[in-house]
C-alpha positions as a LaTeX table, in Angstrom:
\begin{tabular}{lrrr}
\hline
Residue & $x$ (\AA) & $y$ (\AA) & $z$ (\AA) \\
\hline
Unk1 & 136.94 & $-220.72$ & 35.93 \\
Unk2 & 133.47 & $-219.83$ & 34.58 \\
Unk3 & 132.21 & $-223.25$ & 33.45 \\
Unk4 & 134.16 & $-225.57$ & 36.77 \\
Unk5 & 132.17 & $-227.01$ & 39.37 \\
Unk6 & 133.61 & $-226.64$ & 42.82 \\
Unk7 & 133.75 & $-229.73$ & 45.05 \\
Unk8 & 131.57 & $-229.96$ & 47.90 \\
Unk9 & 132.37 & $-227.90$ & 51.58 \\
Unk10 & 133.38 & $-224.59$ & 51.85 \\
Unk11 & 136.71 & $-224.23$ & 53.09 \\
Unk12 & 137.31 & $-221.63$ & 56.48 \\
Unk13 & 140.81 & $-221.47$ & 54.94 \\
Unk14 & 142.72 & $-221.93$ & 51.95 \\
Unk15 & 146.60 & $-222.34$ & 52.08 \\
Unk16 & 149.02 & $-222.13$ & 48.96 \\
Unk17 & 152.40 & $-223.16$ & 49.62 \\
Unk18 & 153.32 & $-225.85$ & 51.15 \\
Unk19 & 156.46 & $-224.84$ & 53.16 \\
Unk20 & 156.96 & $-223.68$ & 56.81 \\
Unk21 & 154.72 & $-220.63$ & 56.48 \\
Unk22 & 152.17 & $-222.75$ & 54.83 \\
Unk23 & 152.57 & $-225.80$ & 57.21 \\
Unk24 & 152.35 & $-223.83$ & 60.55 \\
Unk25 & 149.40 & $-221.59$ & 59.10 \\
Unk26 & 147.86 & $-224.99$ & 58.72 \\
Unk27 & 148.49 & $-226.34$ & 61.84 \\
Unk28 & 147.25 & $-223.11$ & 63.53 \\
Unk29 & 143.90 & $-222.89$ & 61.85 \\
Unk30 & 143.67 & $-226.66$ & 62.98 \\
Unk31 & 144.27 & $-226.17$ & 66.37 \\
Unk32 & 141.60 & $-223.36$ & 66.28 \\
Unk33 & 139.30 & $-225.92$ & 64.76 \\
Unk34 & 139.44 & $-224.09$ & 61.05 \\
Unk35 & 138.58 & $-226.28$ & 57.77 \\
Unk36 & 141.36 & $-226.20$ & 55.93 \\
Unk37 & 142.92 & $-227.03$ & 52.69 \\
Unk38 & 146.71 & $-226.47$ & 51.59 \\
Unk39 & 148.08 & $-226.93$ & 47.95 \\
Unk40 & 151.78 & $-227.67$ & 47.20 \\
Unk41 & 153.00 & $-227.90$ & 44.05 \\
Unk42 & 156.20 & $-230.22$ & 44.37 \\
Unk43 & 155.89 & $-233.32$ & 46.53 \\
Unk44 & 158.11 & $-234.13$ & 49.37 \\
Unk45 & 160.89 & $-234.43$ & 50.29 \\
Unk46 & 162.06 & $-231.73$ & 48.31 \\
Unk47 & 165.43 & $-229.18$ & 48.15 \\
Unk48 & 165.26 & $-224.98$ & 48.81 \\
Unk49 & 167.82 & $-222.86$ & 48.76 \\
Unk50 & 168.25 & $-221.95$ & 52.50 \\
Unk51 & 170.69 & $-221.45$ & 55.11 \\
Unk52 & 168.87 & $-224.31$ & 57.52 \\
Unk53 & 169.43 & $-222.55$ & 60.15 \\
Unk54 & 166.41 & $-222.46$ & 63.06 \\
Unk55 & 166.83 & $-219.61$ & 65.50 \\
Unk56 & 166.19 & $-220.55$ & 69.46 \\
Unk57 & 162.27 & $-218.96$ & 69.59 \\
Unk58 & 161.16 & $-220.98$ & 66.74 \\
Unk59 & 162.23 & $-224.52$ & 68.54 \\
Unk60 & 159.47 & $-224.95$ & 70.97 \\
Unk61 & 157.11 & $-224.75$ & 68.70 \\
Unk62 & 158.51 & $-227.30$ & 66.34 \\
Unk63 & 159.71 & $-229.26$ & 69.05 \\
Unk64 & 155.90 & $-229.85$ & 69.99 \\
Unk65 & 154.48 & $-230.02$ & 65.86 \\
Unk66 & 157.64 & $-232.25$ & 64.83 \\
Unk67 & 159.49 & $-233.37$ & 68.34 \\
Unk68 & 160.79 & $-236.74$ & 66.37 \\
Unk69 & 162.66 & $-234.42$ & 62.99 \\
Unk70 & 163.45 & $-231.32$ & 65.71 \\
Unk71 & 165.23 & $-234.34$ & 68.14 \\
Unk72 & 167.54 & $-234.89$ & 64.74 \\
Unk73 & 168.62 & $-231.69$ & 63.99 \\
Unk74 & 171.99 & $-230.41$ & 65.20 \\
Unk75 & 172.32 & $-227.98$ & 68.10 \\
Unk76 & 174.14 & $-224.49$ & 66.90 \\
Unk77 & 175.50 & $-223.03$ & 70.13 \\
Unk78 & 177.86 & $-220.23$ & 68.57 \\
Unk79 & 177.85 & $-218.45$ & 65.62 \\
Unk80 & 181.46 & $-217.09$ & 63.73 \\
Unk81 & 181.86 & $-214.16$ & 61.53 \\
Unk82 & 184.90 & $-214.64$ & 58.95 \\
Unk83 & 185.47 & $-211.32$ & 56.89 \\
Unk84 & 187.04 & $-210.79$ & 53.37 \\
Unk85 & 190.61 & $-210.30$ & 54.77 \\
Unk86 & 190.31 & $-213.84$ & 56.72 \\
Unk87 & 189.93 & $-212.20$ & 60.22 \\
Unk88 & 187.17 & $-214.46$ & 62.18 \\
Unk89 & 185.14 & $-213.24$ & 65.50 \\
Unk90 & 182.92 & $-215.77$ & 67.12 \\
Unk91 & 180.55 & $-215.42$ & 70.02 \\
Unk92 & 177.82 & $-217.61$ & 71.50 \\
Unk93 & 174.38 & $-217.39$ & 70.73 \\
Unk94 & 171.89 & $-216.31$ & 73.29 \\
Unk95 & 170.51 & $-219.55$ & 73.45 \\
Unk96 & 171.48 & $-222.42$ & 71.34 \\
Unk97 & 169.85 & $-222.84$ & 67.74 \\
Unk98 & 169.41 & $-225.96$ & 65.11 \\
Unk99 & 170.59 & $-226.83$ & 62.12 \\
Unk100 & 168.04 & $-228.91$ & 59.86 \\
Unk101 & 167.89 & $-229.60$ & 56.23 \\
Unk102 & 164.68 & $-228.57$ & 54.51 \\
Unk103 & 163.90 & $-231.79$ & 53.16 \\
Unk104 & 163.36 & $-233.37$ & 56.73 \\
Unk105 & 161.89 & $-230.32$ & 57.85 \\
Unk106 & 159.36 & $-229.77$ & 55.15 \\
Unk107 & 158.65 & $-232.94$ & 54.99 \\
Unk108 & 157.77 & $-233.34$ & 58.75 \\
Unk109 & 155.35 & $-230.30$ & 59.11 \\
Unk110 & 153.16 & $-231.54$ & 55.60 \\
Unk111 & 152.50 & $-234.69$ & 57.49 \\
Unk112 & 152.11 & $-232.88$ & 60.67 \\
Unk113 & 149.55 & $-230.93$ & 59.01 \\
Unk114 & 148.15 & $-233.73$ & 57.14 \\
Unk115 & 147.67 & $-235.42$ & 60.53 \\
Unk116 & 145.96 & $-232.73$ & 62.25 \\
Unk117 & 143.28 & $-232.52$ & 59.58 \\
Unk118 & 144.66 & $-230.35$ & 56.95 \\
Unk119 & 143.08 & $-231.77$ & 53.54 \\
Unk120 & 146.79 & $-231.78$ & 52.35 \\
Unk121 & 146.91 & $-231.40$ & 47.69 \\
Unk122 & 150.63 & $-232.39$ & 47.77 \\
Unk123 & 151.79 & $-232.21$ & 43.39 \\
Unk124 & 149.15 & $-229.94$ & 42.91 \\
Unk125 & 149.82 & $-226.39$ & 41.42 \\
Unk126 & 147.12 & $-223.50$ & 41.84 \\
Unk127 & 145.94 & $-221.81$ & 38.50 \\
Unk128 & 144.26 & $-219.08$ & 39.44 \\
Unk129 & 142.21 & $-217.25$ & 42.43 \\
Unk130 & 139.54 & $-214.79$ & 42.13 \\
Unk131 & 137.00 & $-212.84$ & 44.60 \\
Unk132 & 133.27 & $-213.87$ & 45.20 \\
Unk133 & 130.43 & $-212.50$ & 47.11 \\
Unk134 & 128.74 & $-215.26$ & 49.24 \\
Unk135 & 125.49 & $-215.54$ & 51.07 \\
Unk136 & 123.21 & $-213.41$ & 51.94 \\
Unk137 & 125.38 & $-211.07$ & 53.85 \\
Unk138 & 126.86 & $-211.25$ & 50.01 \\
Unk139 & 130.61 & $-211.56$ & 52.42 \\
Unk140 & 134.06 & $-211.96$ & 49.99 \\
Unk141 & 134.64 & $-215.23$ & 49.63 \\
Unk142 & 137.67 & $-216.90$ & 47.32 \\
Unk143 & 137.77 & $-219.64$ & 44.77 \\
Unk144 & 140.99 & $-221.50$ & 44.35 \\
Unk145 & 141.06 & $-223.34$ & 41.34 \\
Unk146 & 143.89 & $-226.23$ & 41.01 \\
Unk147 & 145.85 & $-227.31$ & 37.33 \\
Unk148 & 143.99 & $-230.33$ & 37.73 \\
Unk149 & 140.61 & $-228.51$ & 37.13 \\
Unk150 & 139.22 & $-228.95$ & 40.68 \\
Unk151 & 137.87 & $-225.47$ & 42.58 \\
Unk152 & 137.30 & $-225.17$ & 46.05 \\
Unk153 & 135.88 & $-222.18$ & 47.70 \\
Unk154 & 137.15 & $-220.88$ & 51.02 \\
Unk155 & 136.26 & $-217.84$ & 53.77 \\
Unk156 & 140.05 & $-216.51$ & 53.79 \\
Unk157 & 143.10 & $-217.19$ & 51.94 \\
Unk158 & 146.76 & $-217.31$ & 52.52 \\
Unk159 & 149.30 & $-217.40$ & 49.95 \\
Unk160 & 152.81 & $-218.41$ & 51.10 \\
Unk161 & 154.48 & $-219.72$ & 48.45 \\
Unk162 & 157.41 & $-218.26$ & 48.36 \\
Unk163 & 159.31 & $-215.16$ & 46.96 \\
Unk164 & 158.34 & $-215.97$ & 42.79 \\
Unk165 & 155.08 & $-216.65$ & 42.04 \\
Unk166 & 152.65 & $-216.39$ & 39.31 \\
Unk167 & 148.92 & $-216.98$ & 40.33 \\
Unk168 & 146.09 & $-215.89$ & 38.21 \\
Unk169 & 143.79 & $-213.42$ & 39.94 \\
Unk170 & 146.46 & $-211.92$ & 41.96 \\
Unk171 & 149.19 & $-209.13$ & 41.22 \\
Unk172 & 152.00 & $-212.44$ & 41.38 \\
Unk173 & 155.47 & $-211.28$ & 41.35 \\
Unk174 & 156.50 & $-213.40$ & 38.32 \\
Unk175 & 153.13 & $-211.26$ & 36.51 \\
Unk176 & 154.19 & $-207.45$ & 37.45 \\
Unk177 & 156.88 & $-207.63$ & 34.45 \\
Unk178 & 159.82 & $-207.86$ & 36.95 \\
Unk179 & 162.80 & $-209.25$ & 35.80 \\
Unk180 & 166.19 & $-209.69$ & 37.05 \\
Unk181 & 168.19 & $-206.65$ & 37.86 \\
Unk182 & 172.14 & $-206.60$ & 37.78 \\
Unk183 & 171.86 & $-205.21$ & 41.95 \\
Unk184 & 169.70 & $-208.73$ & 42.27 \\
Unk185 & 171.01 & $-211.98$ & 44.39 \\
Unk186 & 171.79 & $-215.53$ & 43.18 \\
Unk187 & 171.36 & $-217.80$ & 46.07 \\
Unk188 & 173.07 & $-221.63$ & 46.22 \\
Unk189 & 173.71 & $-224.18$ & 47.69 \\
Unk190 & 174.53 & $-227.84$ & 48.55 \\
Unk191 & 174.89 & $-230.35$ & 51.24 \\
Unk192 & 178.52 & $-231.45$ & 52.04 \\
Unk193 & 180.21 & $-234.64$ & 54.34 \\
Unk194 & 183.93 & $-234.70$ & 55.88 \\
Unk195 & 183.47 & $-230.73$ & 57.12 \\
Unk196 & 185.52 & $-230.95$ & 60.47 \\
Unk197 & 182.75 & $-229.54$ & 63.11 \\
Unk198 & 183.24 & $-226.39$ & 64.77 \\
Unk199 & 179.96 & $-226.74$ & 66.60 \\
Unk200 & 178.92 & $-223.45$ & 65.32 \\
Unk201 & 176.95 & $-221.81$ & 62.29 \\
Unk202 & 179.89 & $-219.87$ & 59.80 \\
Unk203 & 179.31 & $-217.16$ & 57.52 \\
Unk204 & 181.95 & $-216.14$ & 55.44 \\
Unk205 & 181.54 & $-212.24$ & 54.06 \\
Unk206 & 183.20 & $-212.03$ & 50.29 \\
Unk207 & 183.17 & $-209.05$ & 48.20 \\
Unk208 & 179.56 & $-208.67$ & 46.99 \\
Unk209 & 177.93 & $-211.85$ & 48.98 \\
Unk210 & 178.39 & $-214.09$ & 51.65 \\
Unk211 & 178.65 & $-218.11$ & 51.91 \\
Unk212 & 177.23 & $-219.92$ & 55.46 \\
Unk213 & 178.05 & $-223.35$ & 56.74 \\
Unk214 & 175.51 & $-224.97$ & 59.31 \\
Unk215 & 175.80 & $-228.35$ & 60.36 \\
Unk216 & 172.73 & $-230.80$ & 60.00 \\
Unk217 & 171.26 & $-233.63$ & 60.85 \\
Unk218 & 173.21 & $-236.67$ & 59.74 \\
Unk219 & 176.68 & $-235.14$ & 60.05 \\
Unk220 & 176.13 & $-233.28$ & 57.33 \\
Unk221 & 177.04 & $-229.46$ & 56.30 \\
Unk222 & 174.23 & $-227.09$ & 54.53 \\
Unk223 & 176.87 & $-224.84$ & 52.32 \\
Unk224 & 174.79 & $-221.68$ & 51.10 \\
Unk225 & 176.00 & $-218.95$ & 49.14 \\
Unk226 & 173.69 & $-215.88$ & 48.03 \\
Unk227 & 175.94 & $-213.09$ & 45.64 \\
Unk228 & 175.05 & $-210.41$ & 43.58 \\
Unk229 & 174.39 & $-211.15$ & 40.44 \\
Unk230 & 177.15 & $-209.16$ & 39.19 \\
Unk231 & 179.51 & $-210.88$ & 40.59 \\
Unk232 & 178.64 & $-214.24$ & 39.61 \\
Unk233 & 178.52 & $-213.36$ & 35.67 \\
Unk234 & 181.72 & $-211.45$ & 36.35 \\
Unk235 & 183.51 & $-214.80$ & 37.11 \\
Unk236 & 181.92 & $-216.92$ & 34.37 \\
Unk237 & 181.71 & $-219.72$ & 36.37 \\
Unk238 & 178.54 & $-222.07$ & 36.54 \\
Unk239 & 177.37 & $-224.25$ & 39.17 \\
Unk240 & 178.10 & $-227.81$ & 38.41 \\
Unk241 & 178.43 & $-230.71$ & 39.82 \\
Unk242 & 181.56 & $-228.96$ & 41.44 \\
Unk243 & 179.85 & $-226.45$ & 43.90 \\
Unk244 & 182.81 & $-226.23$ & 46.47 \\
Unk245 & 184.90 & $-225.26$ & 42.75 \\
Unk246 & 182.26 & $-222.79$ & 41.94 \\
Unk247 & 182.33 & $-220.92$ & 45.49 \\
Unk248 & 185.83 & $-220.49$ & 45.05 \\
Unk249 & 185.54 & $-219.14$ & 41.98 \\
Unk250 & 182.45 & $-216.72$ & 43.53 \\
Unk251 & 184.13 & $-215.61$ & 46.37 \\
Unk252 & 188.43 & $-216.01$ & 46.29 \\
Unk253 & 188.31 & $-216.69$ & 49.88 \\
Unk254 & 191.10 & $-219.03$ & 51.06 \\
Unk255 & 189.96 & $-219.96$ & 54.42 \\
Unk256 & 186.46 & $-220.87$ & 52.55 \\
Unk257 & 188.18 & $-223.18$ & 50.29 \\
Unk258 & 190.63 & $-224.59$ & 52.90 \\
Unk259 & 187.24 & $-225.40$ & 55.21 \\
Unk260 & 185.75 & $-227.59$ & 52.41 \\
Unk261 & 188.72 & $-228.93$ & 51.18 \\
Unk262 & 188.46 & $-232.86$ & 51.25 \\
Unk263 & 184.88 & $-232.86$ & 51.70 \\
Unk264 & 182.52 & $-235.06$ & 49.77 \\
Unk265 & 179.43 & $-232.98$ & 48.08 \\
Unk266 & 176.38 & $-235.43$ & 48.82 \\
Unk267 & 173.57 & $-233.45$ & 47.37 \\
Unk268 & 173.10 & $-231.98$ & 44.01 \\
Unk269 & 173.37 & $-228.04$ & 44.26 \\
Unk270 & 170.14 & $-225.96$ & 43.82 \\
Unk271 & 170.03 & $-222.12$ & 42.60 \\
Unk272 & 168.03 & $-219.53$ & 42.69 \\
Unk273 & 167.00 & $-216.12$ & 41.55 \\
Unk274 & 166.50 & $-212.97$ & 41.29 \\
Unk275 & 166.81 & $-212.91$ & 45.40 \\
Unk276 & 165.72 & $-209.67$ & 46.57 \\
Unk277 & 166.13 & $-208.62$ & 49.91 \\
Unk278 & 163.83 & $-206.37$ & 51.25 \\
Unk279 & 160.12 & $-206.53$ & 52.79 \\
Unk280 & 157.35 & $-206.63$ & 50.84 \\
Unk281 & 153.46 & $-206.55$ & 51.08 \\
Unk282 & 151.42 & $-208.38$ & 53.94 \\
Unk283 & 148.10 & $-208.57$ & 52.41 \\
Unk284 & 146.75 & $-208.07$ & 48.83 \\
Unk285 & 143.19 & $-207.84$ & 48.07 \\
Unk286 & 142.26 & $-209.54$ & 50.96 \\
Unk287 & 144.17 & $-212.13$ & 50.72 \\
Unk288 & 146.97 & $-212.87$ & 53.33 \\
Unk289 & 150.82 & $-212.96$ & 52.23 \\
Unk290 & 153.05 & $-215.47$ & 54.97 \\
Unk291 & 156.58 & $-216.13$ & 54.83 \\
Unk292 & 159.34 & $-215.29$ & 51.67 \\
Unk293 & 155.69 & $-214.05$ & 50.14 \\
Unk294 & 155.57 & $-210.99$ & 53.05 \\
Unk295 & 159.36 & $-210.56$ & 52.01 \\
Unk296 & 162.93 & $-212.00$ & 52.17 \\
Unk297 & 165.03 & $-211.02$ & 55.22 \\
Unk298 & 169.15 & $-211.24$ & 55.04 \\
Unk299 & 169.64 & $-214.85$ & 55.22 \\
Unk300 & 172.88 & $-213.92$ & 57.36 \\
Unk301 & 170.75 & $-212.84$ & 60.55 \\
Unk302 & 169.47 & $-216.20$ & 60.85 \\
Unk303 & 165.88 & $-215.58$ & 61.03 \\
Unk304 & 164.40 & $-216.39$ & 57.58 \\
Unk305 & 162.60 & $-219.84$ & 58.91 \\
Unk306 & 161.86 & $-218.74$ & 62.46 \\
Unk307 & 160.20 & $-216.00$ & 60.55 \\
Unk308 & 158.52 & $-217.95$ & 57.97 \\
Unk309 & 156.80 & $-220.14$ & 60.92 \\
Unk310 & 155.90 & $-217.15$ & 62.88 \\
Unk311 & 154.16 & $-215.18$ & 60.17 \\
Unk312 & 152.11 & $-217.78$ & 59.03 \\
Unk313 & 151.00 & $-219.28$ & 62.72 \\
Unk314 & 150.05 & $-214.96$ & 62.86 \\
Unk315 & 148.25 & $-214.99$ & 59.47 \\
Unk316 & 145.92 & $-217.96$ & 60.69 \\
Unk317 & 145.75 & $-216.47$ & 63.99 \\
Unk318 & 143.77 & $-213.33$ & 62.42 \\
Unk319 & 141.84 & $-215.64$ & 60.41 \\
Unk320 & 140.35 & $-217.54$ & 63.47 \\
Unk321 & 140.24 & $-214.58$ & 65.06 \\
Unk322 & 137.57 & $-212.95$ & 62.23 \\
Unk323 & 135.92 & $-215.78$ & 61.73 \\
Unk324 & 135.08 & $-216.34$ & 65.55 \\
Unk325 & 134.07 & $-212.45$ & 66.13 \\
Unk326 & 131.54 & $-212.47$ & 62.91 \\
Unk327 & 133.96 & $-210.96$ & 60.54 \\
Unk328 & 135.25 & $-212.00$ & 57.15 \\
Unk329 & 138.52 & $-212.57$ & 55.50 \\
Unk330 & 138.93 & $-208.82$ & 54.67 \\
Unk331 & 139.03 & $-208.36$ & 58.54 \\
Unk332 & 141.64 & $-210.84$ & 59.03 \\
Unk333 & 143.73 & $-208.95$ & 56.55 \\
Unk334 & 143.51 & $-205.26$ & 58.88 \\
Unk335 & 144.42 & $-207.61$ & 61.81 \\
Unk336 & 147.56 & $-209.37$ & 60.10 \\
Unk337 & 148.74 & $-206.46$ & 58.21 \\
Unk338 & 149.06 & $-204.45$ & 61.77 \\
Unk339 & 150.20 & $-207.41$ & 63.43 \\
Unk340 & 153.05 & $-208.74$ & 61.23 \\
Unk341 & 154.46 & $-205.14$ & 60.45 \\
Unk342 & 154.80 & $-204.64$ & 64.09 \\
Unk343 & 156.75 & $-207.62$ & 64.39 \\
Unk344 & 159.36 & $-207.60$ & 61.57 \\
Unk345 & 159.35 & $-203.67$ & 60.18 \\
Unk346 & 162.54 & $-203.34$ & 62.54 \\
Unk347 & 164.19 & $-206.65$ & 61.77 \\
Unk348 & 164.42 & $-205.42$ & 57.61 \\
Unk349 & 165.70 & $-202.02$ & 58.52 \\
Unk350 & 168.36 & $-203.16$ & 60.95 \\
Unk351 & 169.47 & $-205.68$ & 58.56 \\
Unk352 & 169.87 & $-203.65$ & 55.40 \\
Unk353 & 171.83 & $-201.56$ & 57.85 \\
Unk354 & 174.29 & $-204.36$ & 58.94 \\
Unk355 & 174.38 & $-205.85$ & 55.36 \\
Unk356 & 175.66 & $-202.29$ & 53.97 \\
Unk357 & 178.77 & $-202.99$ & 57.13 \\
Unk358 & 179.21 & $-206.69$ & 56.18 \\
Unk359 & 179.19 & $-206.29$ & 52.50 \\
Unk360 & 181.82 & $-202.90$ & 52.23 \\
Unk361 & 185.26 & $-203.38$ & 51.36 \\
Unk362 & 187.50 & $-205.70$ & 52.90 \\
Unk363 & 188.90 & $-202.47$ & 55.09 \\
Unk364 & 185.23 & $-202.31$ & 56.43 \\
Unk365 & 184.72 & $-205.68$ & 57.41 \\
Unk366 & 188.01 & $-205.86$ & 59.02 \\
Unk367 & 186.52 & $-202.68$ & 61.51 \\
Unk368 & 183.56 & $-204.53$ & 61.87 \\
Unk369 & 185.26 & $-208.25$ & 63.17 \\
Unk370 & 186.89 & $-206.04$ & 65.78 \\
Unk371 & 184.02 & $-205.44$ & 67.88 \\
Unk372 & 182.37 & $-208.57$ & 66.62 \\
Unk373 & 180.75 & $-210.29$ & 69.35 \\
Unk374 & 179.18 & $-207.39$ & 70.29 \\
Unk375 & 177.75 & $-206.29$ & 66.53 \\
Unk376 & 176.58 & $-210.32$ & 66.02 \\
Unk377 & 174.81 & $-210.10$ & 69.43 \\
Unk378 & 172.74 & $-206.64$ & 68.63 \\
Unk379 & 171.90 & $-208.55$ & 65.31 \\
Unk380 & 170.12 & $-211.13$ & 66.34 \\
Unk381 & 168.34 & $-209.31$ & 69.03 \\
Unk382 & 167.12 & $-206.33$ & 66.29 \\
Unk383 & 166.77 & $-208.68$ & 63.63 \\
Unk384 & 164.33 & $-211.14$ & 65.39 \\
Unk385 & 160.89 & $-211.53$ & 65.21 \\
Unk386 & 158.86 & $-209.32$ & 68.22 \\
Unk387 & 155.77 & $-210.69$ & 69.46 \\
Unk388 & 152.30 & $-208.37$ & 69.01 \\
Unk389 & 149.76 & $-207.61$ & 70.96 \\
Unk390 & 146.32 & $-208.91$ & 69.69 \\
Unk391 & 144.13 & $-206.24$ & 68.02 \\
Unk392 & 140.61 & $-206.17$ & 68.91 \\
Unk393 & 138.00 & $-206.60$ & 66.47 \\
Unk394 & 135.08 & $-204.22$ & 66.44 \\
\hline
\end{tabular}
């Protein structure tokens, strides 16, 4: 990065990642008035594994940024809990949620972002990042550099782009010599027609994972599976073009297969992995972690987008906030580090309690449908993002 010019402007804000952390970061910064640039490597629309499922306190917002893709979506008033043995429990959710496919979703916030004044690098992959001292208060400043050559040099930086990442200048997670680990996850899924509705969101609990059902837009069902990686090399099978074959390979659930049975697979089925499930850091050297990059919550509490737009709305919330007071990037880490731990260190701890219930022996999960309604109701409340109180700068 020695010998590259940057282009002109410095940046308030620098966003990599394109997805709902990245999106709402940038709208936020733009509604505070922030310059801001966001990089995405794919272009849009574009697949993720997820369970596209939007819980209630994440819909105003998005029915403001994206009111025409939000009006699309299908409304998820009750959720249902099917366990190994068959035994299901439903119950209704405390207010109703939405079911949306990522590609309209995605899609609608990068334009929504684009509109509001985002400079938007959609097919463009960051190289590297490093740390710079700027102006004569010599404050940190970052320079993003791009695999097309170009640099740009921003006040603060966010990085939510997603849980595998390799980024030069940073401790990335695809850099730290990790590698897949037998206890690891394999999420996938596909998008299905001809699923009878239920008018509710279904997970179905197997032996070492879990599969979820959410209807979509279009009359469509999202069919996502995340299992240990164990257990998928222990059946041998591979995901094909046959995904409803493959989860019943996976899982040996009979009321899974007889629920897609007859249905059309529209949609090529994505993977990935390793998936691990636990929180993970909110800042690193300054720079500001948002979304799957803070960590991956259990997909089965129904959170993981809600969460995703939440922490990075937060993360450029501390940014404005420094940047008004006087303060520099490093600030807006303190802030957002406090701030985002206080709203989701409860939500990881109750879930890896519930997933150790959910994911027992079939003799467990049978206990657990029993009092059901009740367990799936204390879920969602523990597991659900908790608002801060601002910090004050000083």
């Amino acid at each position: 990065m020695e010998n590259l010019r940057p282009d002109s402007g410095l940046l308030d804000l620098a966003i990599i990642g394109g997805g709902p952390a990245g999106t709402a970061a940038a709208l936020e910064a733009r509604r505070h008035g922030l310059r801001v640039a966001i990089w995405e490597r794919d272009r849009f629309p574009r697949d993720k594994v997820c369970g596209e499922f939007i819980s209630s306190e994440a819909l105003p917002w998005l029915q403001t940024a994206i009111p025409a893709t939000a009006a699309r979506g299908k409304v998820i008033p009750s959720a249902e809990f099917i366990s190994d043995r068959g035994s299901a429990r439903g119950f209704r959710l405390p207010a109703p949620a939405l079911g949306l496919s990522r590609r309209s979703l995605d899609a609608a916030l990068w334009k929504a972002a684009a509109a509001a004044g985002a400079d938007t690098q959609e097919g463009e992959c960051v190289r590297g990042v490093r740390k710079l001292l700027h102006g004569r208060k010599q404050e940190n400043m970052w320079e993003i550099e791009s695999a097309g050559g170009s640099v740009r040099r921003a006040r603060a930086l966010i990085v939510a782009c997603g849980r595998w990442w390799a980024i030069e200048g940073l401790s990335s997670p695809a850099c730290r010599g990790a590698s897949a680990k037998a206890g690891d996850g394999v999420g996938a899924k596909a998008h299905f027609a001809g699923i009878p509705p239920r008018g509710s969101v279904e997970m179905y609990f197997f032996r070492g994972g879990y599969c979820g059902l959410a209807p979509v837009e279009d009359d469509r069902y999202n069919v996502c599976c995340l299992a240990r990686r164990e257990r998928v090399c222990e059946s041998g099978a591979k995901v094909t073009g046959d995904f409803a074959g493959w989860l019943a390979q996976i899982s040996r659930l009979p009321a899974l297969e007889k629920r897609l049975r007859g249905a059309a697979q529209v949609s090529p089925a994505v993977t990935t992995a390793p998936v691990h499930l636990a929180q993970g850091q909110a800042t690193q050297n300054g720079a500001l972690m948002a979304g799957d990059a803070s960590g991956f919550l259990d997909p089965f509490t129904g959170e993981g987008i809600s969460m995703a737009l939440h922490s990075g709305r937060l993360a450029a919330q501390a940014v404005s906030q420094s940047l008004s007071e006087g303060f520099g990037g490093e600030r807006a880490a303190e802030v957002y580090r406090h701030n985002l731990a206080r709203a989701v260190q409860r939500s990881y701890k109750f879930a890896a309690m519930a997933r150790a219930l959910i994911q027992g022996p079939a003799w467990v999960q049978g206990l657990v449908t029993v009092p059901l309604p009740w367990i799936g109701k204390r879920l969602l409340r523990e597991a659900r993002w908790r608002g801060t109180r601002e910090v004050k700068l000083s």
